[in-house]
C-alpha positions in Angstrom: 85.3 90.2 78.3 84.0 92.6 81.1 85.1 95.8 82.1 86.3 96.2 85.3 84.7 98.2 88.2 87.0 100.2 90.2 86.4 102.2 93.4 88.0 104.8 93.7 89.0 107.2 96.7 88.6 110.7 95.9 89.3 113.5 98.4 87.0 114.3 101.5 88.6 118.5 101.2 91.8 118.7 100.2 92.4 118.2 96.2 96.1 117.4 96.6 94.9 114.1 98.4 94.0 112.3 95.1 96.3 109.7 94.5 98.6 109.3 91.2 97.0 106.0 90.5 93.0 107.0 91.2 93.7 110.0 88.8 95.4 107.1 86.2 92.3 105.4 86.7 89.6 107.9 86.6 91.6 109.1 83.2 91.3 105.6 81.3 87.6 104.8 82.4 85.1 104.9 80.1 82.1 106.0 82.9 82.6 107.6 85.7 79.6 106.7 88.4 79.1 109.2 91.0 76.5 109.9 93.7 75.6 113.6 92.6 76.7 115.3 88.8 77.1 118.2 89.9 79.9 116.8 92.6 81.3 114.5 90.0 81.9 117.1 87.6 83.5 119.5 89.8 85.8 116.7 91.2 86.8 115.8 87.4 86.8 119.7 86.2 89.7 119.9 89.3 92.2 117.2 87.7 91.3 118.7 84.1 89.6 115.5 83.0 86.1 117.0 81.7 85.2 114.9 79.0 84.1 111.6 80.4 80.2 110.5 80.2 79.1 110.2 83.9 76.4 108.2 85.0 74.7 109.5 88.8 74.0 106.9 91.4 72.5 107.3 94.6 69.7 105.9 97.0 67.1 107.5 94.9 67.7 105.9 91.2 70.1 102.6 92.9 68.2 99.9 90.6 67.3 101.6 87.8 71.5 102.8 87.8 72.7 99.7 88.5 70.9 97.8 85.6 72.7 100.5 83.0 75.7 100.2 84.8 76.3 96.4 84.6 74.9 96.6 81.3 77.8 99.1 80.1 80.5 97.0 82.5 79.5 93.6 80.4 79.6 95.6 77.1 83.5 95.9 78.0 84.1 98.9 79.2 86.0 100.0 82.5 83.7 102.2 85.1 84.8 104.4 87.8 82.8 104.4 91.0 83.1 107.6 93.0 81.3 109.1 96.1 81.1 112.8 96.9 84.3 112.6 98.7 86.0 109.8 100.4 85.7 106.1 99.7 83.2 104.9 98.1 80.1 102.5 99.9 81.7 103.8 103.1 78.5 105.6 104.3 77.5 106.0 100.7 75.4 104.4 97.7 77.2 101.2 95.8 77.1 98.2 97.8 73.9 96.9 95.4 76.0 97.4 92.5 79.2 96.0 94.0 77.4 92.7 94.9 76.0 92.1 91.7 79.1 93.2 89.8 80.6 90.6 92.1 77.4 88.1 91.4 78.3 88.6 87.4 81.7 87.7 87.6 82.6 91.7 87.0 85.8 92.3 88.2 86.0 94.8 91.2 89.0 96.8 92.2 89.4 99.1 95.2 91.9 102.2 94.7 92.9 103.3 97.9 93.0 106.5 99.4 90.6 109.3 100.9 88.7 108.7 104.4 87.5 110.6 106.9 87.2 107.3 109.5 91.1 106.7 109.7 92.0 109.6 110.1 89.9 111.1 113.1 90.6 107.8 114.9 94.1 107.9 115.0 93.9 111.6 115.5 91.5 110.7 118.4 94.1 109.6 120.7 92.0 106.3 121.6 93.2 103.0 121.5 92.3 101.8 117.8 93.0 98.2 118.2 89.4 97.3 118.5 86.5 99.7 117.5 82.9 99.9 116.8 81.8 101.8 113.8 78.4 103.0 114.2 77.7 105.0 110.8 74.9 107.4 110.8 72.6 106.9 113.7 68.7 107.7 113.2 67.6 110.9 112.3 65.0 110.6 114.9 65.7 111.5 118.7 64.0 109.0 120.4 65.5 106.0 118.2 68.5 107.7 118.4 68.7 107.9 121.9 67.8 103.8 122.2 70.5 103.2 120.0 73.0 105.1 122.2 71.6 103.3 125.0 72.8 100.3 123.8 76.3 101.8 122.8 76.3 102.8 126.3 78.2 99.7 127.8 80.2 99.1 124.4 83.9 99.1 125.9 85.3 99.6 122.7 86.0 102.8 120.7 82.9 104.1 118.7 82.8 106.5 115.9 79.8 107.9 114.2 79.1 109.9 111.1 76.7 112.9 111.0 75.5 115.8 108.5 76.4 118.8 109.7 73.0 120.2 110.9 72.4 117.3 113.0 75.6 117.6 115.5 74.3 119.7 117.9 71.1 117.3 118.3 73.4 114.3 118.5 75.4 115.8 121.0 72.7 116.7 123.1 71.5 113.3 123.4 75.0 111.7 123.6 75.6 114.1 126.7 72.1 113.4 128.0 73.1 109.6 128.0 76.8 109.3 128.4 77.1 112.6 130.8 81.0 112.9 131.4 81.5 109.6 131.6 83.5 108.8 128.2 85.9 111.4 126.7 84.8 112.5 122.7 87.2 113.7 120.3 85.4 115.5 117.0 87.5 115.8 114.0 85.9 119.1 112.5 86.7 119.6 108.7 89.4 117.1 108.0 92.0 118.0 105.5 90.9 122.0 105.1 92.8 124.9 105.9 90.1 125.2 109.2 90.9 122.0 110.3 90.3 121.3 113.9 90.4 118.8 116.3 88.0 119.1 119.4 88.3 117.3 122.7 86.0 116.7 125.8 83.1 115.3 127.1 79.6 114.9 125.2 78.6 117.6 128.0 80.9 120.5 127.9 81.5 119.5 123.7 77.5 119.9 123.3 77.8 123.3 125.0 80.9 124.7 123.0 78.7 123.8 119.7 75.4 125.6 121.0 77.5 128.8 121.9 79.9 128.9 119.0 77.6 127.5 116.2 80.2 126.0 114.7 79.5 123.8 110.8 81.2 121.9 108.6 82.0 118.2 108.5 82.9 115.7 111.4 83.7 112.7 113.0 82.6 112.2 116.3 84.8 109.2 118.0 84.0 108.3 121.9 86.7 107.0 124.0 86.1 104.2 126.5 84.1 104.3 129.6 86.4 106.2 132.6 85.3 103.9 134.8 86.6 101.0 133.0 89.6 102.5 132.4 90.5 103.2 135.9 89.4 99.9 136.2 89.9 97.4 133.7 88.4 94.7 135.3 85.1 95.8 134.8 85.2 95.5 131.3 83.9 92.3 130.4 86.4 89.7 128.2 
């Protein structure tokens, strides 16, 4: 028989986040698949479980890992799929060896826990019974900036995902192209001691960033148009 894949939700800052069952798991499985070593040891180094082979998978090596990968699952043995914090294939390397897994016949378990995405939308203070989530938008200005364009009229909830060094640039288009029309609510550092939770427009948001210079991890999640809201009917059904 097959091992079993499991995907496992590890913490996005705070190590007492892990779960009792992700660390049961992560302690029984014969591979532990992560996007970086030197991340996936530290994590396992934290919960004192430092012997365990460890196999790195991410956008760079993705076929070359997955072949070894489903090779060692079919041989039997259980494999832990982790990401550098958070839930795995959410914004992160996997879904390649996921779908095959699933193609084989490989059984595939999700352990729940860890995510920055639920978190900063409930935190946001925006209705969360429909929302849009965008992911990482290009790296590139000008596509970015057509791609917000688009978002533009989206009447839902949006959140995005960013690296740090690239919130300022974002913000200065988002404030270029949604002015102070929609409120924005960035979830700065999740789960650390220097948590914080920042509310505004893109505008005077993009201008507290420039002056402060403020980095770490985020969510950015944009509420719905004002105008819509004061007047619903505008928003199409």
């Amino acid at each position: 028989m097959s091992g079993t894949l499991y995907l496992v939700a590890t913490p996005i800052g705070n190590w007492d986040d892990i779960t009792f069952r992700a660390l049961k798991v992560l302690a029984g499985a014969d591979l532990v698949v992560c996007e970086e070593t030197r991340e996936g040891h530290r994590l396992l180094r934290q919960y004192k479980l430092i012997e365990k082979n460890i196999e790195e998978l991410n956008e760079h090596n993705e076929n070359d890992a997955c072949s070894r990968i489903l090779t060692f699952l079919e041989e039997g043995k259980n494999t832990a799929l982790i990401s550098d914090a958070g839930t795995p294939l959410f914004a992160d390397p996997g879904y390649t060896l996921v779908s095959q897994a699933i193609e084989r016949g490989i059984s595939v378990i999700p352990i729940p826990g860890p995510s920055s995405l639920l978190p900063a939308l409930i935190v946001s203070g925006f209705p969360i019974n429909e929302f849009v989530f965008q992911g990482f938008l290009s790296p590139k200005s000008d596509i970015r900036k057509k791609e917000l364009h688009k978002l533009k009229h989206e009447h839902r909830t949006i959140a995005f995902l960013e690296t740090p060094y690239r919130l300022v640039p974002l913000l200065a288009d988002m404030a270029q192209i949604f002015g102070n029309e929609r409120d924005v609510c960035i979830a700065f550092n999740l789960s650390m001691e220097d948590e914080q939770i920042f509310r505004g427009t893109s505008v005077n948001l993009h201008n507290k960033f420039v002056e402060h210079k403020i980095k770490g991890e985020f969510v950015i999640v944009v509420g719905s148009d004002r105008k819509k809201k004061e007047n619903p009917e505008l928003v199409s059904s």
